[in-house]
N, C-alpha and C positions, 0 to 999 in steps of 0.2 A: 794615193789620193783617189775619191769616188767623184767622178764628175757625172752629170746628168747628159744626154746624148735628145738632139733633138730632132735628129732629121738621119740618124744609122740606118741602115737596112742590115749588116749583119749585127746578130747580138746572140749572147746565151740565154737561154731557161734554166735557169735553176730552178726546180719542185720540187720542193722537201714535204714528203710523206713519211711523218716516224711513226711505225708501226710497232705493236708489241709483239711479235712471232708468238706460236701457240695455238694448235686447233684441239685443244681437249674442252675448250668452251664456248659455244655459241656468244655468250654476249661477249662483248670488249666495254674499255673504258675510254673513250676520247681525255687526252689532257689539257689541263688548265693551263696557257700561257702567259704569268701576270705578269711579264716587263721585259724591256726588251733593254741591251748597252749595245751602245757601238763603238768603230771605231774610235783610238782618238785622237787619229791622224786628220778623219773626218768622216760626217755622216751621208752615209747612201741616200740618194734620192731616189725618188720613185717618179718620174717624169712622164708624159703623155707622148710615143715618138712621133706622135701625127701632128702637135703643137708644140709651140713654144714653152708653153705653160707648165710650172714645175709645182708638181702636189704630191701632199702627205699621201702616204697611203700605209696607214699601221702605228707609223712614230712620228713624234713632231718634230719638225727641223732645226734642231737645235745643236748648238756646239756640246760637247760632253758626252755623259753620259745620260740616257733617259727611261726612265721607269715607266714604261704605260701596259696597260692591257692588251695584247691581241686578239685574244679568244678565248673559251670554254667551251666545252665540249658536252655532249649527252651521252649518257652512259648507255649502250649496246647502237646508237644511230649508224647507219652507215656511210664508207669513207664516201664526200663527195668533192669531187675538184674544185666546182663552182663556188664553193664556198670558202675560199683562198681569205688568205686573213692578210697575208704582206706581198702588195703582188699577183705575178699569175697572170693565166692569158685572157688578162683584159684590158691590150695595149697600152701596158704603167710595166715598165723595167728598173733595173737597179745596174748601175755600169759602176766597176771596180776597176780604179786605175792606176791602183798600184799593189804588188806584192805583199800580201801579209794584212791586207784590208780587211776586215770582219765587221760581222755581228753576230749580238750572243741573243740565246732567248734562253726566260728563265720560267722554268714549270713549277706548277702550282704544289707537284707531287714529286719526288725523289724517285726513279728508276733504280729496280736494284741490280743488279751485275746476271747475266745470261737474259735478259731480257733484249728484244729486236727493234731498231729502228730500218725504217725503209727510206731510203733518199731516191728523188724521183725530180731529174732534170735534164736540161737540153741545150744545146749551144745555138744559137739562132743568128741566121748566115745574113748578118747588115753589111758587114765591111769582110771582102775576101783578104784582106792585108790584117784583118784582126784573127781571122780563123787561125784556127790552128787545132789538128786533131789530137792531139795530146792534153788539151785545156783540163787540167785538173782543180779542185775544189779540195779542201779537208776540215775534218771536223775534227774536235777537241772536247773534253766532257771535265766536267768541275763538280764536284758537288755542295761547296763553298758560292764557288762564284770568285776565288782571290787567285786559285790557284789549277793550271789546266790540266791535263792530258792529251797528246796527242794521240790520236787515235786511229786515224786513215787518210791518205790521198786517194781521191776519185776521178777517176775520168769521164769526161762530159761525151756526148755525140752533136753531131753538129747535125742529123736527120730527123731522129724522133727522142721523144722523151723517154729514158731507161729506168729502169729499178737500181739500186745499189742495195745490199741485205748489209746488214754491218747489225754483230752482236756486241751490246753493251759491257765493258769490260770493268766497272767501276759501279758504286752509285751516285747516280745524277740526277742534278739539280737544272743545270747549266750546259747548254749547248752551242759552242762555238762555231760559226759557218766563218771559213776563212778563204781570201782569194790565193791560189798558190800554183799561178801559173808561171812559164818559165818567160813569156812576154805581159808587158803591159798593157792597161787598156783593153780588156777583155768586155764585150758588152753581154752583158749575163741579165735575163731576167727569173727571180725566181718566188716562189710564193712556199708558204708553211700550209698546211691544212693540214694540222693537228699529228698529234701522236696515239698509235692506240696501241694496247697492250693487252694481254687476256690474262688467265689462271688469275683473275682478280673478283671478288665479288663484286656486281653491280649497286651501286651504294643504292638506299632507296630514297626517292624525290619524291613522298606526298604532294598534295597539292594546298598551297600555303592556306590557314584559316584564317579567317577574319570575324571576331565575335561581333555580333549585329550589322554585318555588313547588309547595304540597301541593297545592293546587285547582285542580280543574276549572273551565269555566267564569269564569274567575277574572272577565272585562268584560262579563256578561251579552250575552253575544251569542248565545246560545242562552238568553234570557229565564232563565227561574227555574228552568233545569236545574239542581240540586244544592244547592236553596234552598228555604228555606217560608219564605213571605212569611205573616204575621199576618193578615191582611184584605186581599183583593182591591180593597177600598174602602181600603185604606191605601196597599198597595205597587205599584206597576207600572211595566213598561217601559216607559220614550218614546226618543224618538232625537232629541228638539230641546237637549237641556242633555247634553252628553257629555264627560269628562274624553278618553277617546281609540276610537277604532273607531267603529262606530255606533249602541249601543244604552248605557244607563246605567239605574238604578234611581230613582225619582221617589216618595217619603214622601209624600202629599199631605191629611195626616189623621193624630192621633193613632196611634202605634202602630210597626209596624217587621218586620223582617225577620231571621233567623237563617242563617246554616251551622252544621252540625251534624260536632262531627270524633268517629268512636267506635275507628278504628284508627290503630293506628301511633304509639300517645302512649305516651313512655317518661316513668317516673317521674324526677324531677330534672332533665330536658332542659329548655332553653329553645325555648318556641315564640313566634315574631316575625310578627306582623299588620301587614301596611302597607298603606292605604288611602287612595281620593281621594275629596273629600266639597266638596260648599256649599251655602249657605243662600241662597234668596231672603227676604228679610223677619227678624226677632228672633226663631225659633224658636230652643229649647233644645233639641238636639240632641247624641248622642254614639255612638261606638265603645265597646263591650263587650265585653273576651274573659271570659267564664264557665266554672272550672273543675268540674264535677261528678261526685257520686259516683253509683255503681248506683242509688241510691234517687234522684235529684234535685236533690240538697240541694248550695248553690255550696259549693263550700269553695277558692274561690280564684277572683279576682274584680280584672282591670284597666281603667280606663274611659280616654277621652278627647273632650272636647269639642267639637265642631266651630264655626267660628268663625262669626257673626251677619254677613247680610249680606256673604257672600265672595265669591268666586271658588274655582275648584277647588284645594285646599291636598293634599297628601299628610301623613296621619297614622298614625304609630307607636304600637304597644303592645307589650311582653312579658309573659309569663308562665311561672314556674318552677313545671313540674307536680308539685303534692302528692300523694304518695303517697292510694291510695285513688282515684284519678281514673279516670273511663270516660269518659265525654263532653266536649269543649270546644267552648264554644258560641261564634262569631264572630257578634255583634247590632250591627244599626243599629237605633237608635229614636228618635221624636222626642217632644215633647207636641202638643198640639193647638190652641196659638196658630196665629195666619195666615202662612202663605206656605209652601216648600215645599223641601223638602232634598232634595236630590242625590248620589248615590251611585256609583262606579268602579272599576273595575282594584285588585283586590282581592289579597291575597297574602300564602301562611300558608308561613312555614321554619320548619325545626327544627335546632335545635342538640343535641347530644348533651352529656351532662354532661363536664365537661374531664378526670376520674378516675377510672374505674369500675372497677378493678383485679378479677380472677378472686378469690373467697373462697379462702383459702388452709385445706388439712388437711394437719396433719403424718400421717404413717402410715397415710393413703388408700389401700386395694388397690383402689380403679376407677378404671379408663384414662377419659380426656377426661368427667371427674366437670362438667365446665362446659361441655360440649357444643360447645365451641368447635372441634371438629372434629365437627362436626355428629354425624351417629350413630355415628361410627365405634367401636366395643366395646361399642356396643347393640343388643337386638335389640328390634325393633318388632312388639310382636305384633297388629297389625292391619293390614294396610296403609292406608295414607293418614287414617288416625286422627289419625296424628304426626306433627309437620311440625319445623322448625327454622327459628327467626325471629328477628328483631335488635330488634325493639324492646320489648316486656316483659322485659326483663331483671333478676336479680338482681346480677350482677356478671357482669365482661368485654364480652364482644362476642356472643352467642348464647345464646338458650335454648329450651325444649323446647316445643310446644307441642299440648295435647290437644281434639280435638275433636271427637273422636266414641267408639264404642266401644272400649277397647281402652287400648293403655299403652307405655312403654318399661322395660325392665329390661335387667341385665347379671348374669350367674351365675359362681357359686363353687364351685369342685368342691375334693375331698381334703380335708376336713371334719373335725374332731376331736371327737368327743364332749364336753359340759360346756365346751365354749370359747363366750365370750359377744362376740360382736355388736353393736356402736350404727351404725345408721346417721342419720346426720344428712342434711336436705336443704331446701331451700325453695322453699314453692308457693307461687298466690296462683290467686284466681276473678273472672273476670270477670262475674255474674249468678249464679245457682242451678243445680250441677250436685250429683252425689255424687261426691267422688274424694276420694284416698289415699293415702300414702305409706307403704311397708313392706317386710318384710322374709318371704321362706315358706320352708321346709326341705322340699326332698323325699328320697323313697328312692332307690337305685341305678338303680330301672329308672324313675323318675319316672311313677309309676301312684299315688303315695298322698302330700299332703301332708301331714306329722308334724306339722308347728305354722307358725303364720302370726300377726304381730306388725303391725300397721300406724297410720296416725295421719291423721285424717281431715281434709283441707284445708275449711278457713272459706270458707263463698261471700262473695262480693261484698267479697273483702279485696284488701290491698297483701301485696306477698312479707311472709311469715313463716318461722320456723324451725321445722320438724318434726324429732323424733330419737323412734327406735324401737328396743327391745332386746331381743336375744333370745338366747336360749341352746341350742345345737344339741344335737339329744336324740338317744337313740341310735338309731344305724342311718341316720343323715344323712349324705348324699351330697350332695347339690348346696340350693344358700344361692342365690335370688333377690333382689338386693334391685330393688326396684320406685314405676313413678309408676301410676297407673290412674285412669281416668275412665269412669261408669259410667252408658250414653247412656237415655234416657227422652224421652216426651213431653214430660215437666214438664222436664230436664233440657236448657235452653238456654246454657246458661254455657262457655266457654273458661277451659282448664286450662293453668296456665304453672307450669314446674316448671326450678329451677336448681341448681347446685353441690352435689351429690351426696356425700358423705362418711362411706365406710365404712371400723372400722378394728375389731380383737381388743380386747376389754377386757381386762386382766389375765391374760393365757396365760405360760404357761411355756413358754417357746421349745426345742426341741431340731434344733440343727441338725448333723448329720454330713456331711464331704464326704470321700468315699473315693478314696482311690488309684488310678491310672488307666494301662495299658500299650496302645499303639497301636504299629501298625507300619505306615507314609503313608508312599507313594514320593513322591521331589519333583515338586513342581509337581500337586499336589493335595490335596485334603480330606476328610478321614474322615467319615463318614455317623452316626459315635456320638457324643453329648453327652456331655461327663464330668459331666450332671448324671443320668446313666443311672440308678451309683447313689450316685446323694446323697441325702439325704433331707433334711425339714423336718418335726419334731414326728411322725418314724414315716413318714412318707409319702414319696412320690417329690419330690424337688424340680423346682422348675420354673422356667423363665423370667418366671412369671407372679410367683412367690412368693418366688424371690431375686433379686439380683444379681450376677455375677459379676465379678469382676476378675481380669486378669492381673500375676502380683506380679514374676514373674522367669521369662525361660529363659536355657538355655545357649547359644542359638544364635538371633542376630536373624531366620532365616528359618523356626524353628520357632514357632506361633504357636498363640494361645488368642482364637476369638474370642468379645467379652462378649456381644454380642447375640445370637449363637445356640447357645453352647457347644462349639462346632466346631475341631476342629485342622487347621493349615492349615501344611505345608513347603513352602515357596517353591521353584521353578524355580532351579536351581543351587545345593541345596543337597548339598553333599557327603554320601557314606552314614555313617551314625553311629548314635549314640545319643543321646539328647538329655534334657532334663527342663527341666518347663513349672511352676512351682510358681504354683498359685491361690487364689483366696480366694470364698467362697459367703457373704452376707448376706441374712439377711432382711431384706424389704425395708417389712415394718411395726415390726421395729426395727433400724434400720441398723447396729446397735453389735454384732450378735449374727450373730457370723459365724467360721466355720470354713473352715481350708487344709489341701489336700491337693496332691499331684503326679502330674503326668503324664509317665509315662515313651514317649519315641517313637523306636521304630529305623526310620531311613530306611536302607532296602535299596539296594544298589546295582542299578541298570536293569540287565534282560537285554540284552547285545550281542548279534548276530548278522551274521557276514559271509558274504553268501551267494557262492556259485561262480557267476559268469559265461560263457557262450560267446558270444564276440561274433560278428559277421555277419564274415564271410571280407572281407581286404585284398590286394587286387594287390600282391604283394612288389616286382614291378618298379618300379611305379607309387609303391610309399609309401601312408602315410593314417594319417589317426585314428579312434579310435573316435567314434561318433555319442553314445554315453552315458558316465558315469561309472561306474566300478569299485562306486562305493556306492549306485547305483540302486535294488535290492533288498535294500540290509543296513539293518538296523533298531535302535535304543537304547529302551528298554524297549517304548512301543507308538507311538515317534515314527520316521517314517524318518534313518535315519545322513546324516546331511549336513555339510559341513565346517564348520557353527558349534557344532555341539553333539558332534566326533569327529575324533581326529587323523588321519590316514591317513599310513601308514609303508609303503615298498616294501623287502620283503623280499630275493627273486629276481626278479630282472627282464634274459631270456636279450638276449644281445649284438644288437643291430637294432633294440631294443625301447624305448621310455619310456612310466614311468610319470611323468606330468603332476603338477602341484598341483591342479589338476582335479580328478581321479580319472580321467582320459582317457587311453587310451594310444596314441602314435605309435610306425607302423614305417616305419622310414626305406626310403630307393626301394631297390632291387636289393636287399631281402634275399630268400630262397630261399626258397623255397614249403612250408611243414610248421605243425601247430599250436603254438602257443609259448604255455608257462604262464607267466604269473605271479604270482608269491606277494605278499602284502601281510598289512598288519596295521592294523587301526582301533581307538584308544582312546577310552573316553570321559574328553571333556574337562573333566570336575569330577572322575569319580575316575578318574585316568592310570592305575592299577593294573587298571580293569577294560577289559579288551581282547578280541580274537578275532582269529584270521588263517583264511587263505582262498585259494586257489589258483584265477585263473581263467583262460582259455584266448580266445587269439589266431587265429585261422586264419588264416594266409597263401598265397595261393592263387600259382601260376606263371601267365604271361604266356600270351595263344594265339602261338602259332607257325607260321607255313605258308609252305611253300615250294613254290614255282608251276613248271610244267616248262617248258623252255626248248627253240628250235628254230633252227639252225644253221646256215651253209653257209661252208665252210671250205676253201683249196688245201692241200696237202700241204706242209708245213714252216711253216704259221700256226699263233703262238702269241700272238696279241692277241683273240682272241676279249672278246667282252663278257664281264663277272662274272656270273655265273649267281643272285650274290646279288642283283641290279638289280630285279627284281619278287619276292622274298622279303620276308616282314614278321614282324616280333617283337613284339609287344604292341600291332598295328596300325601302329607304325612301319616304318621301313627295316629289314631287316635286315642288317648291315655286320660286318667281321673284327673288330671291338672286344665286339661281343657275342653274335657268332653262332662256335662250330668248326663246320666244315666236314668233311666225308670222304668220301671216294668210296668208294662201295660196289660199285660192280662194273663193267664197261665192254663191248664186243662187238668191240673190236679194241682190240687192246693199243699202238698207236700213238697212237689217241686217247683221250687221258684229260685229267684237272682235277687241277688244283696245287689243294691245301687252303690252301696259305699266299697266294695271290692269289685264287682263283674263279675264273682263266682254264683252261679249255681248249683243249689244246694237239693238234697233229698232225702227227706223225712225218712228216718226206723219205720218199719213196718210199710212201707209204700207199696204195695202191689207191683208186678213183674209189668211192665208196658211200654208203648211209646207217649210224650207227653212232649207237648209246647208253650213253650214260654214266648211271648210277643213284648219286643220292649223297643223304647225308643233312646235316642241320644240326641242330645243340642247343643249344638257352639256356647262355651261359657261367655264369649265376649259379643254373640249375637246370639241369646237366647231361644229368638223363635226362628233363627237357621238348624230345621231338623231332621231327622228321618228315623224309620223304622227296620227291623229285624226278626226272625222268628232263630230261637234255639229247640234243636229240635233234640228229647232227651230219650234216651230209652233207658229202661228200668228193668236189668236183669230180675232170675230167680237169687235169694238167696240159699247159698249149699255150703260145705266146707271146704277150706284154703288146703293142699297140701304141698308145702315147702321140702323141697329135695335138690341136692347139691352133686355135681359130677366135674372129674378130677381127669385134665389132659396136661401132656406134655408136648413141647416142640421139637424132641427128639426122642428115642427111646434110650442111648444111652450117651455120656458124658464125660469129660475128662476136668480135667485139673486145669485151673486158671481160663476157662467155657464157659461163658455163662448159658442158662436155660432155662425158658419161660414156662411157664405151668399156668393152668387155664383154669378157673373156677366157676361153672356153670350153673347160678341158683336158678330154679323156676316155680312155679306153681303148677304144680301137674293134677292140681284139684279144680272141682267143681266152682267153688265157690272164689271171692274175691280174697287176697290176703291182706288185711290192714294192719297196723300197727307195727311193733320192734319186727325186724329181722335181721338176726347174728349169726355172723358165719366167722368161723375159727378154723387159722391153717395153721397146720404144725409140720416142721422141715428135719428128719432126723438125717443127716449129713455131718459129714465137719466142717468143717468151720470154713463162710463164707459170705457176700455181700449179698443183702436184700434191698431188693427195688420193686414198685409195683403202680399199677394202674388203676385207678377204681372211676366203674361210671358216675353220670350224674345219680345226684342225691346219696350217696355211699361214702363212708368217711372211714378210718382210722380211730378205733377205739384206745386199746392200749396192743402193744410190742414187746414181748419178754422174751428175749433171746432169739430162739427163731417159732416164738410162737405170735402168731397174728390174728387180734381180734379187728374182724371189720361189721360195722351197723348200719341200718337207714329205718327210716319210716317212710318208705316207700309204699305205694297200695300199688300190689302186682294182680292184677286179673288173672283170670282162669289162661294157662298158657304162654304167661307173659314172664319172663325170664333177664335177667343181668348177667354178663362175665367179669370178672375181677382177673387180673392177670397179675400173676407175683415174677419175678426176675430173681434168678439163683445163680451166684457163681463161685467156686467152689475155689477156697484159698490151694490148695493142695496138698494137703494132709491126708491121713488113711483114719478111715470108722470100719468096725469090727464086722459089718456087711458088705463091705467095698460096693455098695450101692446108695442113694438117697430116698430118702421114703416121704411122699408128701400127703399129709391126711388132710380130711376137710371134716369138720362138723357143721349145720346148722343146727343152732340151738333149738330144743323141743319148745312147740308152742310159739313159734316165730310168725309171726302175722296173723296168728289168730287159728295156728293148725292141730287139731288135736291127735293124728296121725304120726308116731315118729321112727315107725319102718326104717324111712327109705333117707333117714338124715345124716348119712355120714358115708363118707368114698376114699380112697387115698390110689397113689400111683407109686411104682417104685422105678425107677431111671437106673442103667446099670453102670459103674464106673470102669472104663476101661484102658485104663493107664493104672499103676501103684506105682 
């Protein structure tokens, strides 16, 4: 039996330290202790021995068996006593007063066999009739939990507190502390602070995340940054008990800690707190969200419990912000029973309400009255006074907000005298400022306000409705309506102003839209409104103050646009007349609306086709032009091009084309002059509207030159060279197909030039001299494109021709299946010219073998009888002037009765005119030197 001792002086300490032996690793692993059994004879108390008073301290006092939390531990922390989980010297003992008394603790984690616990206890001297220096203790190890081991008896000291090393023999779960003394009533106090053990990886403990969490700081890892803690003596940092990272919050005394929220909280949103928490010991502890107004006072209030004796649990709250809220307060707090609450990884969202639709006004004349297009159709008269924010709102997604001197409005111009005014709108205050909602009239030059009507926002309120009325007096010109906030000392409060709603009380609407005549070329738009003159109640109408619609036109590319009041004819719109019939609505009562028409003549575009001179074309040669005909012509202020203009050839002279291009080609050999051509370009929407235009061609003639010529001629020679042979026409040849020819004067009338050949000819009997022919040539296709030449002829003596023939070879001797050329050299070795037949005959006495041969110009093949070769020409050889004929021999291989070849040559007697025939015959003999 365990009885609780309230007034002992002697008693024991028991301190249990289980360690994990092991220095090969700096870190260690504290273990988790989730539940504790006890005896169940009965359960140990843990009593005060200075009081009567008996308190939990670790387990709840209960009959049985009980499951709670002790402790957990931080992985590599080091060992400290202070922080004793059952027990320990902090005057609370545990008195065991009978044999075989126990309690078991049970770890999070399984020990495996060679692994160290360390026991660490003391006998404490209350009663000398209790002492006893033998007081032993033993432990038991399980790893069920059903079923023990005994493990060791310990001996206590009754002076100081000792170490016991005891290695694990088993794996354990289960740790049995049993009383196993040989008297009863032993007064033992003793505490657990944890088990640690090494050669273990240190697990890792990130720091818990939270998606869109509002807080800073959320794992106090920067301690009490963005926190007030109640009493330093209540709240503080440690790093030995930590949900994740390396620091947590430690309660350890009546009392507790806050976050403080004062931005950002929308009326009706849901804000979500999610927290990790535990208890060592039966404190009552809990989670607070506190909603609060400007003064203090909760007015919306959700709690949660944390559990007695836990382990780290994650706990949940919401809250739906009531109207009037400024502050929400996030609190942990405990009472100040024993043991100590633990705190973590903290984490505030906000939900937006699921329907906050923009406040609807029918017949509102202000643009983005909900601000939902932030400033846009306001002016801000302060700079940075006024901001735009999302979470004080009255409806939608944005509102205004004020914070320093200064205000937003948006103004009204063209004013009607005695017309009345409400604007409606809603503000609210966050603390004590002066601000306002209202409406001012000023004069024309805005130098005097006439009247000012406003309605003064409630501090320390949730949105309400303001509405102001006023009535425009005379001489009003421009209507403000307005938010204003108005800055002080004393004035610390923020100004939230929403949905805006101004509209005409009871007016008598007059609206006229007048008749309208425009004249827009296609493919643009007139710079005049048909709201020029329309009017609304007398005044100009506007864009601001009606609506426009298009009701009808005549022509889909004549157009009426509504948002600027602009007319617009589309690009290929034919010229006409048109009509636009529309409609003008007030736009504070939509029902009240007037039609009028717009009349629009689209003009036909100015054409213009300009006159061309293009760059000059070689008539001979041919060509195009490099540009188009429409290069320079133009349709109204676009250039004429073949998509928006027809192009038609009017005159277009014989040589010429006008292209689909607009290009024109002259074909080759037309004659040299400028050549017009006519045309005509329509435009292609309206074919009636055209222009013509004549532009001009230069066709230039060909160069022409003719080079002079030098001669030497006998008397009765008419094969002279053509005189056109070095003449050139457009840089080519010049020839009888496109050159006439004509002699123009001569210096003896024997020598002259046939026009119909280019030969120049010389008369029998002509005297020995020099003599010149002077003649002209002209372009056939530009006749008077000309030029001139002199041929300059000279006119030998006439004497006698004497033809004679000589006989080489390309080797001197030869063999069998060799072939070898032989050389036939005729010349005129006379005085005179040789004209007419000249025949030369070669004869090959050989055996038998292939003939081949060369003959120059003018020289032919008469007849070939075996190896005999007649060759002719009518060649005229001057004095000295000479041919070779080369024959090719190659010898089959046989044997001739000379075992040589013999090659003769004759020219025939009388051959060009020689009466001489001496020297007309040669031969050669080649030796064969093989048989």
């Amino acid at each position: 039996m365990i009885k609780n001792l309230l007034s002992s002086k002697s008693y024991f300490v028991l301190l249990w330290l289980l360690l994990l032996g092991g220095v090969m690793q700096a870190n260690t692993i504290k273990e988790k202790i989730v539940g504790t059994q006890v005896s169940q004879y009965s359960l140990p108390s843990f009593g005060n021995e200075n009081s009567s008073n008996t308190t939990s301290d670790g387990c709840t006092t209960v009959s049985g068996d009980v499951n709670c939390v002790i402790s957990d531990f931080n992985c590599g922390s080091s060992y400290n006593y202070a922080n004793n989980l059952v027990g320990g010297w902090d005057g609370y003992y545990a008195k065991f007063y009978d044999i075989g008394d126990y309690v078991t603790l049970k770890l999070e984690h399984t020990l495996s066999p060679g692994q160290i616990l360390k026991i660490k206890w003391k006998q404490r001297d209350y009663n000398s009739s209790y002492y006893q220096s033998d007081s032993k203790m033993s432990i038991s190890l399980s790893e069920t939990g059903s079923s023990y081991n005994f493990l060791s008896n310990y001996t206590t000291s009754n002076t100081n507190a000792v170490f016991t090393t005891v290695t694990v023999d088993q794996p354990t779960r289960y740790i049995k502390i049993q009383n196993f003394n040989s008297i009863s009533n032993p007064h033992l106090d003793f505490l657990v602070d944890g088990i640690t053990y090494s050669n273990t990886t240190c697990p890792t403990t990130p720091i818990a995340t939270c998606a869109g969490n509002l807080l800073s700081n959320p794992s106090f890892e920067d301690g009490f940054t963005g926190y007030t803690p109640w009493s330093s003596t209540t709240a503080n940092i440690q790093s030995d008990w930590v949900n994740s990272g390396n620091k947590a919050v430690v309660l350890s005394s009546g009392g507790g800690f806050a976050r403080y929220i004062t931005d950002n909280l929308t009326i009706g949103s849901t804000y979500t707190f999610k927290a990790y928490a535990k208890i060592h010991g039966t404190i009552d502890a809990k989670y607070i969200l506190k909603a609060k107004d400007s003064a203090g006072n909760v007015i919306g209030n959700e709690s949660i419990s944390i559990a007695k004796n836990s382990g780290y649990n994650l706990y949940t709250l919401s809250i739906v912000i009531p109207a009037g809220t400024t502050t929400l307060a996030l609190v942990a707090q405990r009472d100040n029973d024993h043991g100590n609450v633990f705190l973590d990884d903290w984490c505030l969202t906000y939900q937006p309400p699921s329907s906050n639709p923009v406040v609807s006004c029918p017949g509102n004349l202000m643009a983005n009255s909900s601000f939902e297009n932030d400033f846009t159709g306001w002016a801000q008269w302060t700079p940075g006074s006024s901001a735009i924010q999302s979470t004080w709102v009255n409806s939608g997604a944005k509102a205004a907000k004020l914070t320093g001197t200064g205000g937003v409005a948006q103004s009204f111009h063209n004013l009607t005298p005695g017309q009345v005014y409400t604007l409606k709108a809603y503000g609210k205050i966050h603390g004590n400022v002066s601000s306002s909602i209202g409406l001012k009239v000023w004069n024309s030059d805005y130098t005097s306000v006439l009247d000012q009507q406003y309605s003064v926002i409630a501090n320390n309120s949730g949105y309400n409705l303001y509405t102001v009325t006023l009535t425009i007096p005379a001489g009003g010109a421009h209507l403000e309506a307005f938010a204003w906030r108005n800055d002080s000392s004393s004035n610390t409060g923020t100004v939230f102003v929403d949905d805006f709603c101004l509209t005409k009380v009871n007016a008598t609407i007059t609206i006229v839209a007048n008749n309208d005549t425009f004249s827009i070329p296609m493919g643009t738009t007139n710079t005049t409104s048909v709201l020029t003159n329309d009017t609304l109640n007398g005044n100009v109408a506007t864009l601001t103050n009606v609506n426009i619609t298009q009701v009808s036109t005549t022509n889909l590319g004549v157009t009426l646009d509504p948002a600027t009041g602009l007319t617009s004819v589309a690009a290929g719109t034919p010229a006409g007349t048109y009509t636009i019939n529309y409609k003008i609505c007030d736009k504070t009562s939509t029902a009240t609306c007037n039609n009028a028409t717009v009349t629009v003549t689209v003009p036909s575009l100015s054409i213009d086709a300009v006159t061309e001179t293009f760059p000059a074309i070689n008539g001979t040669s041919g060509g195009t032009t490099a540009t188009s005909v429409l290069l320079n012509d133009t349709l109204g202020t676009q250039a004429a091009t073949l998509t928006n203009v027809n192009l038609t050839a009017i005159t277009v002279p014989t040589g010429l084309t006008l292209n689909a291009s607009g290009t024109i080609t002259v074909a080759p050999n037309t004659p040299a002059g400028n050549y017009n051509v006519t045309y005509k370009i329509c435009d292609k929407v309206n074919p009636a509207n055209c222009d013509t235009v004549t532009s001009t061609v230069p066709v230039t003639a060909p160069a022409i030159v003719a080079v002079d010529d030098v001669y030497t001629i006998l008397p009765g020679d008419t094969g002279i060279p053509n005189v056109l042979a070095n003449d050139k026409l457009n840089g080519s040849s010049a020839t009888l197909g496109n050159v006439n020819i004509t002699q123009l004067s001569t210096t003896n009338s024997g020598v002259t030039l046939n026009p119909a050949t280019g030969l120049i000819s010389v008369a029998t009997g002509t005297p020995a001299g020099i003599y010149t022919v002077n003649y002209r040539i002209c372009d056939k296709v530009n006749p008077a494109n000309c030029t001139t030449a002199n041929a300059v002829v000279t006119v030998e003596n006439s004497t006698e021709p004497d033809m004679t023939v000589k006989v080489s070879a390309s080797a001197a001797t030869y063999s069998a299946f060799n072939d070898i050329d032989t050389f036939y050299k005729v010349s005129n070795i006379g005085n005179g010219r040789a004209t007419g037949r000249v025949t030369l005959t070669v004869m090959i006495t050989a055996e038998a073998g292939d003939i081949s041969f060369t003959l120059p110009q003018g020289w032919r093949l008469e007849t070939q009888v075996g190896m005999v070769l007649t060759f002719v020409t009518n060649k005229s050889f001057a004095p000295s002037a000479n041919d070779t004929i080369v024959v090719n021999y190659t010898s089959y291989g046989g044997f001739n009765a000379n075992n040589a070849a013999v090659f003769n040559a004759i020219v025939s007697p009388g051959s060009g005119g020689e009466t001489n025939t001496t020297n007309n015959a040669a031969n050669e003999v080649i030796q064969r030197i093989n048989n």
